[in-house]
N, C-alpha and C positions, 0 to 999 in steps of 0.2 A: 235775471241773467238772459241775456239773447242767445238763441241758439244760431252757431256758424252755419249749420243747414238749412235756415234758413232764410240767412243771409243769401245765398247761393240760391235758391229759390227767386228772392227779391231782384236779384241782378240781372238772373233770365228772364223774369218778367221785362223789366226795363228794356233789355235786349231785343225780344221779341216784339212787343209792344202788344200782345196780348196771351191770356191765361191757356190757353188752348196751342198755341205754337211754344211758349217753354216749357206743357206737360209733355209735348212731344220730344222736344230737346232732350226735357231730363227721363225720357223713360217713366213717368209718372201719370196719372190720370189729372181730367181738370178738376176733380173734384178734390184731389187729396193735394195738388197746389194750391186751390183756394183755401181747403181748412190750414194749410200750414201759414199761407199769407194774413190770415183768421188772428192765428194765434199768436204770427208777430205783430201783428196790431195792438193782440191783449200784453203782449212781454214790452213794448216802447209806450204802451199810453196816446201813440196816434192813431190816427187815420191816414197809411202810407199809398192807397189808391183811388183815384177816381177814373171810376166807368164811363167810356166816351165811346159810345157808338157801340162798334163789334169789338173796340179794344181797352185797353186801359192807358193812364198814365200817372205816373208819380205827383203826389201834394207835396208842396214845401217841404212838410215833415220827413217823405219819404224821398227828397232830394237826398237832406241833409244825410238821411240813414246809407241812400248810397254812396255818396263819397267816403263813408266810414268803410260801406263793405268791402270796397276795393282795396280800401288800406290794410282788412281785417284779414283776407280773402289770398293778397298777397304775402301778409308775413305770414299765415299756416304755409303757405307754399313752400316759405323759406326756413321754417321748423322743419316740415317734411324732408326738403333737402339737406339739411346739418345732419337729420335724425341718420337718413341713410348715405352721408360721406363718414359718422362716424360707425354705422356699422359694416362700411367697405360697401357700400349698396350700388357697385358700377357692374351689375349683373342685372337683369330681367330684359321684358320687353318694352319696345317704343311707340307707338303707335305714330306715324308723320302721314301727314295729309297736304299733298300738291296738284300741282295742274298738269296734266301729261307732259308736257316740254320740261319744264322743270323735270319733273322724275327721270327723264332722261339725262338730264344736262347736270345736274347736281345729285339729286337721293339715290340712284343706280351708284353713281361712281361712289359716295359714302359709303354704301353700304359695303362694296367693297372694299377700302380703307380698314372699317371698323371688325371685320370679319377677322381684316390680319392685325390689328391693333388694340382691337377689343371682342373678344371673341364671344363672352358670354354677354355682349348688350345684342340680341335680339332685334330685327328693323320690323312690323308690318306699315307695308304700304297702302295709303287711301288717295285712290283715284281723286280730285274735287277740283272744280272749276279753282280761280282766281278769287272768286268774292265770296264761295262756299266752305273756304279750309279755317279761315279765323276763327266764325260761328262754330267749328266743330270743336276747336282748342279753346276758347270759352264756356263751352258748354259740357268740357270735359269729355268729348268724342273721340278725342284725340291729344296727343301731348305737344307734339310739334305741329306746325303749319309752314308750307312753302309758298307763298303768293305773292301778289304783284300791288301795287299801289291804281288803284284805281276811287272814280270819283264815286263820296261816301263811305271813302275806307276808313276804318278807324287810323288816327293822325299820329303822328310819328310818338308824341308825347300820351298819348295812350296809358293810362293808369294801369289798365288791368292787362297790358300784353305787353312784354319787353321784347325788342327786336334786333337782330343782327341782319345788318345789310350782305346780298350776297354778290350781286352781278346787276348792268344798266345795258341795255342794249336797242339801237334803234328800229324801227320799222323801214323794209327796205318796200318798194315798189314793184310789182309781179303785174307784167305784160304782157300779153300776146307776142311771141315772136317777130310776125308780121307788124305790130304797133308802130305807127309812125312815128314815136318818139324810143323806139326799142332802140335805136343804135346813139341814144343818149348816154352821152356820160354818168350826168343827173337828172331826174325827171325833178319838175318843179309840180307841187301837186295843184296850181291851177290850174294849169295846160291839162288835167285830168278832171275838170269841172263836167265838163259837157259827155261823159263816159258814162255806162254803165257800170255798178261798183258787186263787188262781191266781198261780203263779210259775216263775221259771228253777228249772232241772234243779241238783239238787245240783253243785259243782265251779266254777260260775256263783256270782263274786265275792258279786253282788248274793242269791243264794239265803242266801248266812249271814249277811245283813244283813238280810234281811227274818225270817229264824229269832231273830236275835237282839234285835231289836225287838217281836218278838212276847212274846219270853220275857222280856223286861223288863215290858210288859205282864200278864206271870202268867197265859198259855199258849202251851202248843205250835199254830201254824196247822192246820188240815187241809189241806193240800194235795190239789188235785181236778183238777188240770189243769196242765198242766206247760209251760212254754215259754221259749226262752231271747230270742225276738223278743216287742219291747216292744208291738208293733204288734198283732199276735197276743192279749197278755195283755190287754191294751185292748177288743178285739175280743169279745173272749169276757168282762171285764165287761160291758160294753154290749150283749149277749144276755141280760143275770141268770144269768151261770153262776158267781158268784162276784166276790170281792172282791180287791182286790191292792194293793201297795204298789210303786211306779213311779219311780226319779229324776226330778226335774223337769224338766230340760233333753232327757229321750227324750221326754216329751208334747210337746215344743214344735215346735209345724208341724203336730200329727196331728192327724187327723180323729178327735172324741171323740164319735161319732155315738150317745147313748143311753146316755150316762156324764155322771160329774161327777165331778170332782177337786177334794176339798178337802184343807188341809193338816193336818198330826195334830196334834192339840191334846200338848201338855207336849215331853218328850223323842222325839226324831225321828230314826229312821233316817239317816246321813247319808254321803255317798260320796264319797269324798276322792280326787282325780284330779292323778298327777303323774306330770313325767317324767320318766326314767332313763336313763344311761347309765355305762358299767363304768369304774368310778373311775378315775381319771387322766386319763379321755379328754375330760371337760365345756369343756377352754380348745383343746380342737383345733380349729383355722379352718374344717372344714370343721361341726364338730359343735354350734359355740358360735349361729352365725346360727340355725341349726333351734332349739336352744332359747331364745333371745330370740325367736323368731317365733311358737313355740306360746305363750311367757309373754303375749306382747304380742294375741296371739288369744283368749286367758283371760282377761286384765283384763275386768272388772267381771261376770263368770260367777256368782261365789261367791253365793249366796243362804242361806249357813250363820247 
């Protein structure tokens, strides 16, 4: 008989893609991950890894084992959830994990909502970039996830995460005051080629969404200033140090002292914000209010 534990083991391996970043994940040592992947080797009769470099990767055998686990992985989810709707289980805590804008724009105003609606479900909040909150709800960090679709994300059809769409918003253009195209209606981002560019730090969802906007455009940005706070990137337009492309809903509240934000003329950068949690688990009583609370905080967001 295979043990579900260590199934869950096998998948953060996969995840990872080495023994030492899912002992990390799971709170575990590498040493008590490898004996556990040891002995799912001895409970299946394969050989589910081979060592490649500093990492590993799944054999055949342990393809096949993971497509099972995510199957196996999410119906416990979905026991877990029947277990506690029939024991009225819309009480405890939640753990949700988002991007600062998000938390602002959707999980503040939920948690509000759920206070007067649900009083005994509990929110904690976890600060995490865009491409850092899945990994935490995969690996059990977290229950919920708030993020954005960015390139390398797990794909909408995603076995082991089920997702609710929340909000689509485009990337507006943040100028210099003074900028000769500032009294533009819409700035076209080629007209913005030959500029110096201000943005997040590579790994930062929104950096391959402004790279890729740009390159639809027909060039590469110079990047001249690097920041992952919106506030900042704003900051440092509005000294003329540079040009940027900014989601809409981060300018909203901010002081745009010596800037101007117009929107791009044609196709536009756009950030797709939704939420996640690890398949089976989206009708669990305690999971299901959070996400009707962030959906019902999203209506009318979208500016796509």
């Amino acid at each position: 008989m295979i043990d579900p534990r260590r199934l869950r083991i096998l998948r953060a391996v996969a995840d990872h893609r080495t023994v030492t970043a899912a002992a990390s994940a799971l709170y575990l040592t590498p040493s008590a991950v490898s004996q556990q992947l040891n002995a799912l080797e001895q409970e299946t009769g394969h050989a589910l890894l081979i060592r490649s470099g500093k990492g590993v990767r799944l054999t055949a055998a342990g393809e096949i084992l993971l497509a099972h686990t995510h199957a196996v992985l999410a119906q416990l989810e979905r026991a877990d959830a029947e277990l506690a709707a029939y024991a009225g289980g819309a009480a405890g805590e939640v753990t949700v994990a988002a991007f600062a804008t998000g938390i602002a724009e959707v999980v503040a105003p939920a948690i509000g909502r759920l206070a007067a609606e649900h009083p005994d479900i509990r929110v904690r909040v976890r600060d995490a970039e865009g491409d850092e909150s899945l990994p935490l709800v995969l690996d059990g960090e977290a229950d919920l996830a708030v993020a954005v679709e960015y390139r390398g994300a797990p794909r909408e059809d995603d076995v082991r995460l089920a997702r609710v769409p929340l909000y689509a918003e485009p990337f507006d253009a943040v100028l210099h005051a003074g900028h000769p195209l500032g009294g533009a209606e819409r700035v076209a981002l080629a007209e913005l080629a030959d500029s110096d560019w201000i943005g997040p730090y590579p790994g930062n969802p929104c950096h391959d969404m402004v790279l890729l906007a740009c390159e639809l455009a027909g060039f590469q940005p110079r990047l001249v200033h690097w920041s992952d706070d919106f506030r900042a990137v704003v900051a440092l337009a509005g000294a003329g140090a540079g040009v940027a492309l900014v989601p809409r809903s981060a300018l909203r509240g901010m002081e745009l002292k010596d800037t101007v934000v117009r929107p791009v003329a044609g196709p536009a950068a756009t950030r797709r914000v939704f939420a996640a949690v690890r398949r089976g688990a989206e009708a669990h009583p305690l999971f299901r209010p959070v996400l009707d609370a962030l959906a019902g905080s999203a209506a009318g967001l979208s500016t796509d």
